[in-house]
C-alpha positions in Angstrom: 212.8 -139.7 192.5 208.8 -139.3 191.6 206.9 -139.8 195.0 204.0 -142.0 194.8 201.4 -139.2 194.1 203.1 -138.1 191.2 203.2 -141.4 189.5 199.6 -142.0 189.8 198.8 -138.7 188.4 200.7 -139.6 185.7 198.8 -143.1 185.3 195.4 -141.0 185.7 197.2 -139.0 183.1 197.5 -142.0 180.5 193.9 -143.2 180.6 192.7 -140.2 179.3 195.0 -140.1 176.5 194.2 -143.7 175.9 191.0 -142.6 175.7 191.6 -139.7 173.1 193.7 -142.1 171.2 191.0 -145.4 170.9 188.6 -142.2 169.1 191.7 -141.5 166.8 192.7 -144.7 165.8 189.8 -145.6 164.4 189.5 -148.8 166.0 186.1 -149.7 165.5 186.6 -148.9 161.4 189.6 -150.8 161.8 187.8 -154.1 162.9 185.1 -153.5 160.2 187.8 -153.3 157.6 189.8 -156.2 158.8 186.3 -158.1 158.7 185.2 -156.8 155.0 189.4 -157.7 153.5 189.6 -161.1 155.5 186.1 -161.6 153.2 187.5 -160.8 150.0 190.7 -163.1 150.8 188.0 -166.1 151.1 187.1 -165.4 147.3 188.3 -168.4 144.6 189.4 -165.8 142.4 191.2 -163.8 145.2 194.8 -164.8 144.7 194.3 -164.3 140.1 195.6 -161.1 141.0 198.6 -161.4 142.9 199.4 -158.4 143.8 196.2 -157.2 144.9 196.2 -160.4 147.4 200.0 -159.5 148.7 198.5 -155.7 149.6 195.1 -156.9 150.8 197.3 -159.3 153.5 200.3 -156.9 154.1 196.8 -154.5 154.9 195.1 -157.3 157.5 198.7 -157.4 159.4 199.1 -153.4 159.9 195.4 -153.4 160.9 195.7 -156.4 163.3 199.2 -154.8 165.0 197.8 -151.6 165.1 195.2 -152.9 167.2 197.3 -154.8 169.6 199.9 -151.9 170.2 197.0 -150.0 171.7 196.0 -153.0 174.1 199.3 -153.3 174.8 199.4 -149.7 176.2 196.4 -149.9 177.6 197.8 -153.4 179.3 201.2 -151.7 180.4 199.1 -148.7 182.1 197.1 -151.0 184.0 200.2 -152.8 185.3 202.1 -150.0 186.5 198.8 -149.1 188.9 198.7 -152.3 190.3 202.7 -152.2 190.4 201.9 -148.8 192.3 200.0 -149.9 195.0 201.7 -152.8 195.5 205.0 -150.7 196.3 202.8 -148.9 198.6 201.8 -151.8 200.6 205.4 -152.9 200.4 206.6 -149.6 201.2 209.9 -150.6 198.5 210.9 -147.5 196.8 213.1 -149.6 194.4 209.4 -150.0 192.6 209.0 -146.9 192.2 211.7 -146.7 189.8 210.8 -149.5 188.5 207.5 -148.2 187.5 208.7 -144.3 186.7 211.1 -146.3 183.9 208.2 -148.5 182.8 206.2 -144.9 181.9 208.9 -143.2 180.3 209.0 -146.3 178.0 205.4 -145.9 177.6 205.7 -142.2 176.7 207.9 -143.1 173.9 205.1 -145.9 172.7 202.1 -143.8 173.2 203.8 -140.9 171.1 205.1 -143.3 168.1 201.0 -144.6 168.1 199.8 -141.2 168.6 201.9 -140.5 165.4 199.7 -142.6 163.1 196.5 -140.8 163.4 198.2 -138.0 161.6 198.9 -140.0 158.7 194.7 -139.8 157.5 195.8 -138.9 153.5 194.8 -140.9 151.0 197.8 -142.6 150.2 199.7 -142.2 153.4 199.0 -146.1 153.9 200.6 -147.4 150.9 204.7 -147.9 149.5 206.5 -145.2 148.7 208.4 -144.4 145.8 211.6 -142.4 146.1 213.8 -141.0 143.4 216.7 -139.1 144.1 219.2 -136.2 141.6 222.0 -134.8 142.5 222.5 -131.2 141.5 224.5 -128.8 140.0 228.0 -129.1 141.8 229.2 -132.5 139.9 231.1 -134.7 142.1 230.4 -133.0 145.6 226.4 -132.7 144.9 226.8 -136.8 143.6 228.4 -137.9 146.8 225.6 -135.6 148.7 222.9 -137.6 146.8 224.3 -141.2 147.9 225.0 -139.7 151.7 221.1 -139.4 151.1 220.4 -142.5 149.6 222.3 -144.2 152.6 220.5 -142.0 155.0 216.4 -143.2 154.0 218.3 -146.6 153.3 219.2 -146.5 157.0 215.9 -145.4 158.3 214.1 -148.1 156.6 216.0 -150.7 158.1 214.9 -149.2 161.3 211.8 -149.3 161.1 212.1 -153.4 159.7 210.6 -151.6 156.3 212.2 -153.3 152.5 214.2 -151.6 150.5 214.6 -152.4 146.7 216.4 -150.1 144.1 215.1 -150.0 141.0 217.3 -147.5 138.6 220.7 -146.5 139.7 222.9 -144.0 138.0 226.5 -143.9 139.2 228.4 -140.7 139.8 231.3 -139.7 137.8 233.7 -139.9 141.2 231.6 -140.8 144.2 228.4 -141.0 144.6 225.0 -141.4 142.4 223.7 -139.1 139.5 220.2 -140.5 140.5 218.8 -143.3 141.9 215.1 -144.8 142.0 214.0 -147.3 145.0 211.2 -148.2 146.6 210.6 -148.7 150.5 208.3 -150.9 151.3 206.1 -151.1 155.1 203.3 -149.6 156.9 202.6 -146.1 156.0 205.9 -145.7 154.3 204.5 -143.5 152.1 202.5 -141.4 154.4 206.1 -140.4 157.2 208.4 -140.1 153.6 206.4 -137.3 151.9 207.9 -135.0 154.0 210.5 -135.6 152.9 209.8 -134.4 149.5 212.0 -131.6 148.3 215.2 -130.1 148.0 218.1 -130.4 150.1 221.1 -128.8 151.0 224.8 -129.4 152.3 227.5 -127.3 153.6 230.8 -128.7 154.2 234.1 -129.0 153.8 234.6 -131.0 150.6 237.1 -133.5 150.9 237.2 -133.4 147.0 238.6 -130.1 146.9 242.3 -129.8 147.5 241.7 -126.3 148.8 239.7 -127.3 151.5 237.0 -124.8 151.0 233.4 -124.9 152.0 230.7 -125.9 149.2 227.0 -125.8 149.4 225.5 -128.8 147.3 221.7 -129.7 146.9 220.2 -132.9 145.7 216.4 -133.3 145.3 213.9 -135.8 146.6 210.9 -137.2 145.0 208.6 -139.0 147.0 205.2 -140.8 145.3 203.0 -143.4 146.3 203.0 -146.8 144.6 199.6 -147.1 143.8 198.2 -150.5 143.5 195.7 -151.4 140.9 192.7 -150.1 142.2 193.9 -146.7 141.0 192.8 -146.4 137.1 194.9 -144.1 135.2 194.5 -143.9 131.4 197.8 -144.6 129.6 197.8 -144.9 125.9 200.1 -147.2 124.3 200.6 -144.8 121.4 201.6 -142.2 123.9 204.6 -144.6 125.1 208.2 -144.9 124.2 209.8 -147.8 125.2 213.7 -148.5 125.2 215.3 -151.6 126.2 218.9 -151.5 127.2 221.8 -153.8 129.6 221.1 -153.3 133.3 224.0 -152.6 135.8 223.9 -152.7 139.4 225.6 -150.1 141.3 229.2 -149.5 141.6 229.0 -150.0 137.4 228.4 -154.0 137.7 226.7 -155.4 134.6 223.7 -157.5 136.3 223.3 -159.6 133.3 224.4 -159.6 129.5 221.0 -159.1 128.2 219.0 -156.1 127.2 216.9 -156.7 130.4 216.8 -153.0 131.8 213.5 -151.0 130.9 213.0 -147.3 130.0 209.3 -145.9 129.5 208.9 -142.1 128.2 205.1 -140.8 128.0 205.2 -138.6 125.2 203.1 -136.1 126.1 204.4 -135.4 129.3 207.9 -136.1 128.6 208.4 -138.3 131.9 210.8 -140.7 131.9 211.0 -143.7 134.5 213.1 -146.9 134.2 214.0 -150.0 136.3 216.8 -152.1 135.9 216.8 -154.5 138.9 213.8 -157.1 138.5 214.9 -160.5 137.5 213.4 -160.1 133.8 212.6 -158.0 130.8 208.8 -158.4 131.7 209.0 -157.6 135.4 211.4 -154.2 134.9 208.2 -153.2 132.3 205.6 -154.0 135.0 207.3 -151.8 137.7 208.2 -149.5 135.2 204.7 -149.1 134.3 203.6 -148.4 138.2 206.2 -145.9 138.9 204.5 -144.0 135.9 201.2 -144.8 136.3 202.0 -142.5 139.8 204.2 -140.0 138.5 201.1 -139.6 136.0 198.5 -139.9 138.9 200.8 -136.9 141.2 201.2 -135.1 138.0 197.2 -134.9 137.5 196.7 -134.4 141.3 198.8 -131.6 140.9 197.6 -129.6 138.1 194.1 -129.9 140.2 195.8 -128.0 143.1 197.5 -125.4 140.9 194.0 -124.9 139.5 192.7 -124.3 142.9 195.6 -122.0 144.0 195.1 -120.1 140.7 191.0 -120.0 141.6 192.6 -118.2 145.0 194.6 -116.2 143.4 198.1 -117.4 145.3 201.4 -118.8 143.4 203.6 -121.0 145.4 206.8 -121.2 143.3 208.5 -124.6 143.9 212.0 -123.8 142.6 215.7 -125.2 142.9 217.6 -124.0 145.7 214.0 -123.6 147.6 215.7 -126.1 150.0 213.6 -127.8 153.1 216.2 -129.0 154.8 219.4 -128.0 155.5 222.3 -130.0 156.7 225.6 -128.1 158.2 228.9 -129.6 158.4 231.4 -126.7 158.9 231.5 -124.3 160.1 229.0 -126.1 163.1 227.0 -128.3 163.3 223.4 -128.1 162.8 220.6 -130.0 160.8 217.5 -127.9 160.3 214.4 -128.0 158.8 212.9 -124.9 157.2 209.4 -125.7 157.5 209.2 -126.7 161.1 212.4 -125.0 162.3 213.0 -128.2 164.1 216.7 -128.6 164.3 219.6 -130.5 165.9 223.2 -130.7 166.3 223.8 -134.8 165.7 224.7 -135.0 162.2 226.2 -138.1 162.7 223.0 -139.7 163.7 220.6 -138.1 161.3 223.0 -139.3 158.2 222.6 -142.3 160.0 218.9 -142.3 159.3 217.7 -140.8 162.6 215.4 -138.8 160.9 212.0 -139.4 162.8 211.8 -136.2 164.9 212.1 -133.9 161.7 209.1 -136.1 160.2 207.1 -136.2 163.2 207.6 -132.5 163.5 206.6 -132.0 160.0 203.2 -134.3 160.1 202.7 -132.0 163.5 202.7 -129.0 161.3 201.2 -130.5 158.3 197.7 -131.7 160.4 197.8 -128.1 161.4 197.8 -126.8 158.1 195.4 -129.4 156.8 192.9 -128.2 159.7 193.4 -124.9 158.9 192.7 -125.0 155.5 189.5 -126.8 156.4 188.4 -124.5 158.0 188.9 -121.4 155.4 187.1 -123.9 153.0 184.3 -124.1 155.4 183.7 -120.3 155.7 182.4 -119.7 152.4 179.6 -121.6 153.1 179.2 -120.7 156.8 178.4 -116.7 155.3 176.3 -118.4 152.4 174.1 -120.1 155.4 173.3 -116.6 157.1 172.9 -114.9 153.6 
């Protein structure tokens, strides 16, 4: 059991990283944008653009909760002093407990909150958009891609975030060929990008009568949905668009008309679709913002090969250049190649307990963000003394 002493050093301990954190969070930005959006909500014309008014109030909420999950740690610290000395006066060690469990809880809390002040990219606030491909491998890379799909479907739900799919390809056997969806909450975007990449399995593959081990990958694509307030230029002459009968997964026909949408930008050759809005117009319109941000990555993109090119680097992006690895026989092991984070639970990662390996990866991404700040800052620096 934690004597006395130690619990109030740890106490101590948490108002200083309450501290750290208020400068972090933002706060007082936070109330100045919750102030300027509640503003534009007031506007007569503020609700002509629908889905402009849905983000501006999904925006407010995040804002406003943020704020209160700090108070509330701030509230819970200053309860487990008084809780403290009142043990001390009562000379009950049963409180002690009491209050050693109440920081351990707020350990977890602080570190979730703590969490979000990594997420500072420019899109790291909005949906994101996921699309998923099975690889080479046929029917044991197709059932890999839906154990993913389930997996991020999984997570979602844990963190009370929406799913929607929005193009599904059945596999042949089991499985998807590709699937589209978007996930919908707070900074969805900003924890799934690192997820963006290729994966790999090794197991056992009960579709093999031989029982022998196969390695199957299946690749992740993860994009912001950007809102309206990004303008990309998309010529209608530049467009192909194919209508066609939308079914649901599992090879149900969803409806008898040609309700499905397929959009191809010429120039590019991208390809997006959506099958799964109620109408012909509404599969166009999301059709139309998953390219407008495959365009938008696509553009961001080429600027940073540009830049790596100026350096004189190549980073080569290519199949099998997996991120992740996930090992069913002949152990057990999930690991991720970036961060080397790793565990033994399969079960519970394919279960969508996949926060550590993204909070490991943000970690390591802030680092590398920080560091490449600072090599773009010594240029200057040796211009200054010239």
């Amino acid at each position: 059991m934690m004597t006395y002493e130690e619990l109030q050093s740890v106490v101590t301990r948490n108002k200083t990283l309450l501290d750290e954190l208020e400068e972090s969070l933002r706060l007082i930005a936070d109330k100045e944008e919750i102030s300027r959006l509640t503003e534009e909500t007031l506007d007569p014309e503020f609700w002509n653009d629908p889905l402009r008014a849905q983000t501006v109030q999904k925006r407010i909420a995040y804002l406003n909760k943020k704020n209160k999950r700090f108070v509330d740690l701030t509230t819970r610290n200053e309860d487990a002093e008084v809780l403290l000395h009142l043990s001390e006066e009562m000379e009950d060690p049963s409180v002690l407990t009491e209050v050693k469990e109440e920081l351990l809880s707020w350990d977890r809390d602080y570190e979730d909150l703590r969490l979000e002040t990594l997420l500072t990219g420019e899109h790291d606030s909005m949906n994101a958009l996921v699309t998923l491909h099975a690889g080479a491998g046929g029917t044991e890379a197709q059932d890999w891609a839906g154990m993913l799909f389930r997996m991020y479907t999984r997570w979602a739900e844990r963190h009370e975030f929406e799913v929607k799919i929005l193009d599904y390809l059945d596999g042949e056997e089991a499985g998807i060929k590709a699937v589209s969806f978007r996930i919908a909450g707070p900074n969805a975007y900003g924890y799934l990008r690192s997820e963006h990449g290729v994966h790999r399995l090794v197991r056992i593959s009960p579709f093999d009568a031989s029982g022998r081990r196969h390695t199957s990958f299946a690749s992740c694509e993860v994009l912001p949905e950007l809102d309206n307030t990004i303008e990309i230029e998309i010529d209608p002459d530049d467009l192909k668009i194919d209508t066609f009968r939308a079914s649901g997964a599992g090879g149900q026909h969803v409806n008898k008309t040609s309700s499905a949408v397929r959009i191809t930008h010429l120039p590019t050759g991208i390809v997006v679709s959506c099958q799964n809005e109620r109408s012909q117009l509404s599969n166009k319109e999301t059709a139309m913002r998953m390219l407008t941000s495959r365009l938008y990555h696509l553009a961001r993109q080429r600027q940073l090969d540009r830049i790596e090119d100026l350096k004189g680097e190549v980073f080569e992006i290519a199949w099998g250049s997996q991120i992740r690895s996930y090992v069913f026989c002949p152990y057990t092991m999930v690991k991720d190649h970036r961060t080397d984070y790793e565990t033994g639970d399969v079960d519970s990662v394919m279960d969508g307990d996949i926060d550590k390996f993204i909070n490991a990866w943000l970690v390591e991404d802030a680092k590398e963000h920080e560091a490449a700040q600072e090599m773009a800052m010594r240029p200057n620096e040796e211009n200054e003394d010239a």
